[in-house]
VOBA-1610 file (N, C-alpha, C; in pm, whole numbers, padded with zeros to 5 digits, always signed):
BEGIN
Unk-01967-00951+00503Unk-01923-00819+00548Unk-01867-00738+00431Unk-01854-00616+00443Unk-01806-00529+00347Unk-01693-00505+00321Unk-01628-00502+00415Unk-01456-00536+00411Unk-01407-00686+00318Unk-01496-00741+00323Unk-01484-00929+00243Unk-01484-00919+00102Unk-01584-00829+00037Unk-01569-00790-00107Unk-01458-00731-00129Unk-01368-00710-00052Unk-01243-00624-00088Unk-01126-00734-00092Unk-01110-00780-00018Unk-01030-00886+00000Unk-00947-01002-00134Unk-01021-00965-00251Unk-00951-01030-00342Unk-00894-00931-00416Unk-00873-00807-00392Unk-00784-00734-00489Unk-00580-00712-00383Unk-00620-00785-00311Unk-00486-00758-00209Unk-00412-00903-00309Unk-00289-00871-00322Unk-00216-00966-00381Unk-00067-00975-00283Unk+00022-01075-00338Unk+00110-01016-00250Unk+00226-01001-00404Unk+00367-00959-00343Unk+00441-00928-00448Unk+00556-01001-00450Unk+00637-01073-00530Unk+00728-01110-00507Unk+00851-01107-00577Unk+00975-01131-00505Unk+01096-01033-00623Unk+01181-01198-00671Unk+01254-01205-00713Unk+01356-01313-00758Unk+01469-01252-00763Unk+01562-01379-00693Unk+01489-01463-00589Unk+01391-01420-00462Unk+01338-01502-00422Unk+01243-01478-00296Unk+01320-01420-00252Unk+01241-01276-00135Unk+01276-01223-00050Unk+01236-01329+00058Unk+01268-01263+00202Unk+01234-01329+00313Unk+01113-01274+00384Unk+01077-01141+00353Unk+00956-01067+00378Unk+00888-01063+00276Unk+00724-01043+00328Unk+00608-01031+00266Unk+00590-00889+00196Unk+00593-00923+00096Unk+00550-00733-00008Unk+00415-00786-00060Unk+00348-00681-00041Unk+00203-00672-00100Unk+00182-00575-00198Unk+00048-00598-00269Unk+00020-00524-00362Unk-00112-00507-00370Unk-00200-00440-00468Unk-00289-00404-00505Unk-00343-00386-00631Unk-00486-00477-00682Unk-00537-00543-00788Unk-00594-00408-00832Unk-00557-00364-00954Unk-00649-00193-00981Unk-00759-00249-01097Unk-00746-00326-01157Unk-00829-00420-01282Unk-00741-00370-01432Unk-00766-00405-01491Unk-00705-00411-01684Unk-00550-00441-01640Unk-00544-00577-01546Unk-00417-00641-01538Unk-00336-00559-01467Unk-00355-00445-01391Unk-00248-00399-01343Unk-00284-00390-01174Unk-00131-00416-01116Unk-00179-00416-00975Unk-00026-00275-00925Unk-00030-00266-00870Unk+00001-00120-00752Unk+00048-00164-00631Unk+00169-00102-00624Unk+00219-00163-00481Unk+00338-00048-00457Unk+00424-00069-00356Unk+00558+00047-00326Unk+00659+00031-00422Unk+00758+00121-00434Unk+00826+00123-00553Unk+00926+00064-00434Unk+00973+00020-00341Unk+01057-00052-00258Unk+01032-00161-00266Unk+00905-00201-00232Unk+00876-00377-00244Unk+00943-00403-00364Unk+00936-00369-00494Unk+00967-00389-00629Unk+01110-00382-00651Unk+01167-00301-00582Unk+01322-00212-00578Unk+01353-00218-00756Unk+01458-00238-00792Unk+01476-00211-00934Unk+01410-00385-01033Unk+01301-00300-01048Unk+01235-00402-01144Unk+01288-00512-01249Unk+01419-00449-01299Unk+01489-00469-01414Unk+01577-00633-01387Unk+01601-00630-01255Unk+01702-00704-01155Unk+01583-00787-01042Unk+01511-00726-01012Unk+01465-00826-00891Unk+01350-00951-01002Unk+01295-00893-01100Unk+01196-00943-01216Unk+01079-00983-01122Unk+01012-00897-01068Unk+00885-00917-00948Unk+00765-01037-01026Unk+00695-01044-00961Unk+00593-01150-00962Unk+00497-01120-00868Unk+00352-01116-00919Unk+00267-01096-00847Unk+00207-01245-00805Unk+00170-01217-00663Unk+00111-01388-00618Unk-00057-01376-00564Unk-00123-01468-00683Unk-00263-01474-00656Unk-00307-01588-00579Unk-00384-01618-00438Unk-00370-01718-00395Unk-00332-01844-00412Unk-00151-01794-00395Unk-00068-01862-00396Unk+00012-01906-00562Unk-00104-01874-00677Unk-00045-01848-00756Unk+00041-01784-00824Unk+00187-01784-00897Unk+00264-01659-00894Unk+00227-01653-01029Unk+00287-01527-01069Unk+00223-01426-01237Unk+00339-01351-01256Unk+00432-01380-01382Unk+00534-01292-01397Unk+00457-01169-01447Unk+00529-01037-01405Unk+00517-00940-01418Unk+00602-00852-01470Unk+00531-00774-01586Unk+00642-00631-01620Unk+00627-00506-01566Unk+00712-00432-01560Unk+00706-00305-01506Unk+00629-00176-01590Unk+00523-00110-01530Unk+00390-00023-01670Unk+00507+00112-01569Unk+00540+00139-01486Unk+00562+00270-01441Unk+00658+00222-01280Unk+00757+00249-01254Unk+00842+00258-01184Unk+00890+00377-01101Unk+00845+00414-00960Unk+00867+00521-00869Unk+00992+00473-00800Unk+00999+00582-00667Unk+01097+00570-00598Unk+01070+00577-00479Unk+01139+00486-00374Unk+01127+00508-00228Unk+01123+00649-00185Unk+01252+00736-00243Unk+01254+00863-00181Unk+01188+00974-00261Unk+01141+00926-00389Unk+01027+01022-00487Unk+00895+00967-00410Unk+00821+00904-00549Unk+00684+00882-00513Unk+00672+00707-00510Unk+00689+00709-00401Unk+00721+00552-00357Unk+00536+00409-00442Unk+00578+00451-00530Unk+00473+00329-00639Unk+00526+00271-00754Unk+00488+00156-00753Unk+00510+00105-00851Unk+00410-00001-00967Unk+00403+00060-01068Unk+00253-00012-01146Unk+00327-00140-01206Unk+00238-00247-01190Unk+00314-00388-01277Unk+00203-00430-01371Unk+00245-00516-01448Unk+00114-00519-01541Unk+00179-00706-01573Unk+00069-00785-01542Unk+00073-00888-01593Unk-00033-00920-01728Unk-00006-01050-01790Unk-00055-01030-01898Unk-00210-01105-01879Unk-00277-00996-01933Unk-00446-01034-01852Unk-00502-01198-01904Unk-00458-01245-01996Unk-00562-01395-02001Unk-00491-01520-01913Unk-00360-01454-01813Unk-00310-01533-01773Unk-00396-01570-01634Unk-00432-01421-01634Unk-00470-01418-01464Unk-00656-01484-01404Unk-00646-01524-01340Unk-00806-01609-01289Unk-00948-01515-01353Unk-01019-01570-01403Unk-01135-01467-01448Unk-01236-01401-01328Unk-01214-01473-01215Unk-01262-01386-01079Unk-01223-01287-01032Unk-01053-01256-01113Unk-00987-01132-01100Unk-00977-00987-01208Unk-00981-01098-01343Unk-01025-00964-01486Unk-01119-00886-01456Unk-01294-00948-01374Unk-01414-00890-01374Unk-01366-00776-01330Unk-01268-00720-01210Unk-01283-00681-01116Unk-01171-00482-01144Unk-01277-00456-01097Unk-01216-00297-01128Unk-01217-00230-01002Unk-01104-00127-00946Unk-01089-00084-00798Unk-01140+00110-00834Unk-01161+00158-00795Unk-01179+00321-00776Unk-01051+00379-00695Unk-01028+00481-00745Unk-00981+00586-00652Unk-01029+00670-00560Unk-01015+00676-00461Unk-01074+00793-00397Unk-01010+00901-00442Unk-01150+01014-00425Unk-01094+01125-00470Unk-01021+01225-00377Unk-01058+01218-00226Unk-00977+01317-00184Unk-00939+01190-00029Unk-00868+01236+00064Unk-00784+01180+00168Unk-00907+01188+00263Unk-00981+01104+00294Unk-01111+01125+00477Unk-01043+01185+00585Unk-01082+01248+00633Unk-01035+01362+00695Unk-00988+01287+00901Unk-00920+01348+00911Unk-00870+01256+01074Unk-00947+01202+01143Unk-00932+01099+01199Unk-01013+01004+01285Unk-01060+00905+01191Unk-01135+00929+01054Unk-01231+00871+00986Unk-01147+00729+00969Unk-01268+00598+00996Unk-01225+00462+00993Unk-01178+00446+00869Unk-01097+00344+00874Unk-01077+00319+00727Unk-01009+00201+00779Unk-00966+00120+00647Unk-00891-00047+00610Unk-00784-00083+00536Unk-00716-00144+00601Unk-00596-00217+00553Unk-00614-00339+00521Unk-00574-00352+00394Unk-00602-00505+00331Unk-00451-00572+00313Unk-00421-00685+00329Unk-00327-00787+00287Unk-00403-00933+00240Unk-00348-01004+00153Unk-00456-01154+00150Unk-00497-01209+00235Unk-00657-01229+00286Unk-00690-01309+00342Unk-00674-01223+00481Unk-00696-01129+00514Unk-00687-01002+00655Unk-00701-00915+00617Unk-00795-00863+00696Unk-00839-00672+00711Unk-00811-00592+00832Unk-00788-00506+00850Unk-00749-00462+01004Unk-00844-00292+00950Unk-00899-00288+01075Unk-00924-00176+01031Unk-00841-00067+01096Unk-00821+00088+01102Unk-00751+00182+01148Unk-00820+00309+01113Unk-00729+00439+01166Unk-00808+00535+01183Unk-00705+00659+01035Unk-00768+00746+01026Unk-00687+00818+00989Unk-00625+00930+01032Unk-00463+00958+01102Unk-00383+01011+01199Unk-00403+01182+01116Unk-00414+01275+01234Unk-00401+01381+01219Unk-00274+01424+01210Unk-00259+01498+01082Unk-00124+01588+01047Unk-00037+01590+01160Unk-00079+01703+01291Unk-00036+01759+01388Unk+00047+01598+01491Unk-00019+01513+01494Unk+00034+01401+01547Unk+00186+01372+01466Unk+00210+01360+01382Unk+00344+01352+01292Unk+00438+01409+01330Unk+00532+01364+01392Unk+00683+01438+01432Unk+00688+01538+01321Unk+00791+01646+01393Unk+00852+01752+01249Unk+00946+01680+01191Unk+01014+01590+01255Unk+01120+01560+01142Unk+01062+01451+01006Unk+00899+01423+01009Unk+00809+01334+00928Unk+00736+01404+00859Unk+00737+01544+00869Unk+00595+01604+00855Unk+00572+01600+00648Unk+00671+01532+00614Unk+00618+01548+00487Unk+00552+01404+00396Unk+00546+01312+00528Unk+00448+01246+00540Unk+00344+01238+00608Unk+00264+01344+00544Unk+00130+01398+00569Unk-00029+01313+00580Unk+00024+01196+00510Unk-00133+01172+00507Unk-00054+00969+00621Unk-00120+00958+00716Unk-00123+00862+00801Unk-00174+00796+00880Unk-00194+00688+00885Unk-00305+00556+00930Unk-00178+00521+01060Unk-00323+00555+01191Unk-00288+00426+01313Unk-00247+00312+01307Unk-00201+00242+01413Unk-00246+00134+01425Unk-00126+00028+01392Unk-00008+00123+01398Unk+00115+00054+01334Unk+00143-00075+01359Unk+00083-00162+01481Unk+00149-00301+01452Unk+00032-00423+01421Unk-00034-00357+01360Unk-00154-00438+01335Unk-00205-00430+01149Unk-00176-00307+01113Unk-00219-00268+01008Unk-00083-00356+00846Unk-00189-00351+00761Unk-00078-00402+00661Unk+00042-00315+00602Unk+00151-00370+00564Unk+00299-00325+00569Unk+00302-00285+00394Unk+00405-00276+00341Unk+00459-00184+00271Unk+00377-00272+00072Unk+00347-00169+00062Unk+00236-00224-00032Unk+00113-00232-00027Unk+00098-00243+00040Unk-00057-00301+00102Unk-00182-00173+00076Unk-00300-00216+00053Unk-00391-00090+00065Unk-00465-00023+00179Unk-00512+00028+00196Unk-00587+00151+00296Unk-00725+00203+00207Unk-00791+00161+00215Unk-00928+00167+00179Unk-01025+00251+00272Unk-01192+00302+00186Unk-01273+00372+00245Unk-01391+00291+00216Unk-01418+00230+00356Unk-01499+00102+00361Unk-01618+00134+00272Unk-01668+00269+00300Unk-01785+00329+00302Unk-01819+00361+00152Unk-01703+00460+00099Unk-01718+00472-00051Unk-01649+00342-00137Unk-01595+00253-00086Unk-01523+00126-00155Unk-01416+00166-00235Unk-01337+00262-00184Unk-01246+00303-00315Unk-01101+00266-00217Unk-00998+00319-00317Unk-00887+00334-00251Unk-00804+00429-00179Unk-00770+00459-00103Unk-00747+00570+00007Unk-00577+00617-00052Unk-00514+00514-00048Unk-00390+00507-00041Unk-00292+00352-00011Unk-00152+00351-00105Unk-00118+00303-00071Unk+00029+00278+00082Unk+00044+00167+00094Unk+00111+00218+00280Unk+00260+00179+00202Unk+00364+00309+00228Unk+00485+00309+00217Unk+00597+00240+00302Unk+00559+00368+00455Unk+00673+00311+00549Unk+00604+00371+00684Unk+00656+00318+00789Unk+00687+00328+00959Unk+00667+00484+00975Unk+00624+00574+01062Unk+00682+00688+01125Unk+00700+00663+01236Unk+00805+00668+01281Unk+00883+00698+01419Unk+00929+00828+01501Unk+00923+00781+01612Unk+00982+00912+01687Unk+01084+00875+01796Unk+01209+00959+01793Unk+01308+00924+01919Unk+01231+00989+02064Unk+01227+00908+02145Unk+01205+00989+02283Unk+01273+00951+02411Unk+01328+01072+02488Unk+01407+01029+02568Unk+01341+01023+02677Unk+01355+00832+02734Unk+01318+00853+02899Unk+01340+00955+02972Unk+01247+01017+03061Unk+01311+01087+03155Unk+01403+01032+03301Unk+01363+00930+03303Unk+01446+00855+03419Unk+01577+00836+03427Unk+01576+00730+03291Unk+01706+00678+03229Unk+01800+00761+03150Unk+01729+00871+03072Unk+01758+00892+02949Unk+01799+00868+02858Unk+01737+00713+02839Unk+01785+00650+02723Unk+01678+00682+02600Unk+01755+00628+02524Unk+01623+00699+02332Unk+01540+00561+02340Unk+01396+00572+02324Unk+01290+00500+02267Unk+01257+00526+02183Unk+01246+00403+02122Unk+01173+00455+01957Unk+01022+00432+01958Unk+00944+00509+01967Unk+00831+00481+01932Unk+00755+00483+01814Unk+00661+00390+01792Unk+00569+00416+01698Unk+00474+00488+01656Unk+00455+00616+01550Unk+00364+00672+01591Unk+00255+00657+01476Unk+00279+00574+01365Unk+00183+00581+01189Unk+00273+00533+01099Unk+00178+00471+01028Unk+00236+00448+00883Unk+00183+00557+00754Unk+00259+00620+00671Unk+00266+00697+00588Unk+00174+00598+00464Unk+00089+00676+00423Unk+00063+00625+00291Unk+00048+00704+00194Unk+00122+00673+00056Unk+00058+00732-00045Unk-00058+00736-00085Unk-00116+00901-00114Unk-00263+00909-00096Unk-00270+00889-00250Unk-00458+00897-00277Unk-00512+00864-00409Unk-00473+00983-00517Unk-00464+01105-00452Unk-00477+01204-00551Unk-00311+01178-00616Unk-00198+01165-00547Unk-00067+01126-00612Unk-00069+01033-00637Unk-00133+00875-00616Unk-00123+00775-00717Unk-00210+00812-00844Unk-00323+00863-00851Unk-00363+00931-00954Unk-00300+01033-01066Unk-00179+01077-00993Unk-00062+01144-01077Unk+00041+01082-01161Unk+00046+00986-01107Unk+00111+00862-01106Unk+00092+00769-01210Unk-00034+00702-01222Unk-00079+00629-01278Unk-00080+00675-01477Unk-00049+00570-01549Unk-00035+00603-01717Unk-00199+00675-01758Unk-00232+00739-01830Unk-00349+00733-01848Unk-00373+00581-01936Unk-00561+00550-01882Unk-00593+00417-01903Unk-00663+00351-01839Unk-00508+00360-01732Unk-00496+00269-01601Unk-00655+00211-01531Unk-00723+00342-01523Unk-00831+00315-01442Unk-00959+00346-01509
//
């Protein structure tokens, strides 16, 4: 399947000491992988590690974002360390965001989920400046993770965080939180992002 050739650039991420949750990342090729600048939190202190099936890879920090800036973070391990099934391997950017509805994929190691891409107008106002968003919130991969375009094989974006919405029963009137998308950073700002090189 086509989603299966993708599947070895999903890594996961890891901080020191172990967290208790799963952070993921993303294999871009010339040793550098891409993930949330949260999974990573301050690079300097957590000293992240990328994990290749099951192998871990110390990692340095090439470019450091922010949860509440531009939530990415580039790591760069040192390339003759890493498996030669992984050097071959080079990822694309997409160039612009597939427009609402259009299928698309979430990768984590070893799982694909596919999802849709959420129209603007669906986004609470108090979210709306997380504009670009993938369905599918309890199925799709979590913070790091990629969002792919099955079709052109590139990268869509990476997935930041949750959008939520308060809503009040009308019965009870108690607050529900519902789920309504996960936010991802799109290609054209990781492309802003990225050192020149990178790709």
């Amino acid at each position: 399947m086509a989603e299966d050739t993708l599947l070895p650039f999903a890594v996961n991420i890891q901080r020191t000491p172990n967290q208790d949750w799963a952070g993921y990342g993303i294999y871009l090729g010339k040793a550098y992988f891409l993930t949330a600048a949260h999974v990573v939190g301050r690079g300097w202190l957590t000293k992240p590690k990328v994990v290749v099936s099951g192998q871990e890879y110390p990692a340095t920090l090439a470019k450091e974002g922010s949860f509440e800036g531009t939530d990415l973070t580039l790591l760069y391990v040192e390339e003759n360390l890493l498996p030669m099934r992984l050097r071959l391997r080079r990822m694309r950017l997409c160039v612009a965001v597939p427009p609402p509805g259009q299928d698309v994929v979430t990768l984590v190691p070893g799982k694909v989920e596919h999802s849709r891409i959420l129209a603007p107008q669906l986004i609470p106002r108090s979210a709306q400046r997380f504009s670009t968003a993938i369905a599918d919130v309890a199925r799709t991969g979590n913070s790091g993770s990629g969002v792919f375009n099955l079709q052109q094989r590139c990268l869509v974006g990476i997935v930041s965080r949750k959008i939520v919405e308060n809503r009040i029963e009308r019965l009870s009137g108690k607050i529900q939180i519902q789920d309504i998308g996960k936010y991802f950073v799109p290609a054209p700002e990781i492309a802003a992002f990225l050192p020149e090189g990178v790709l």
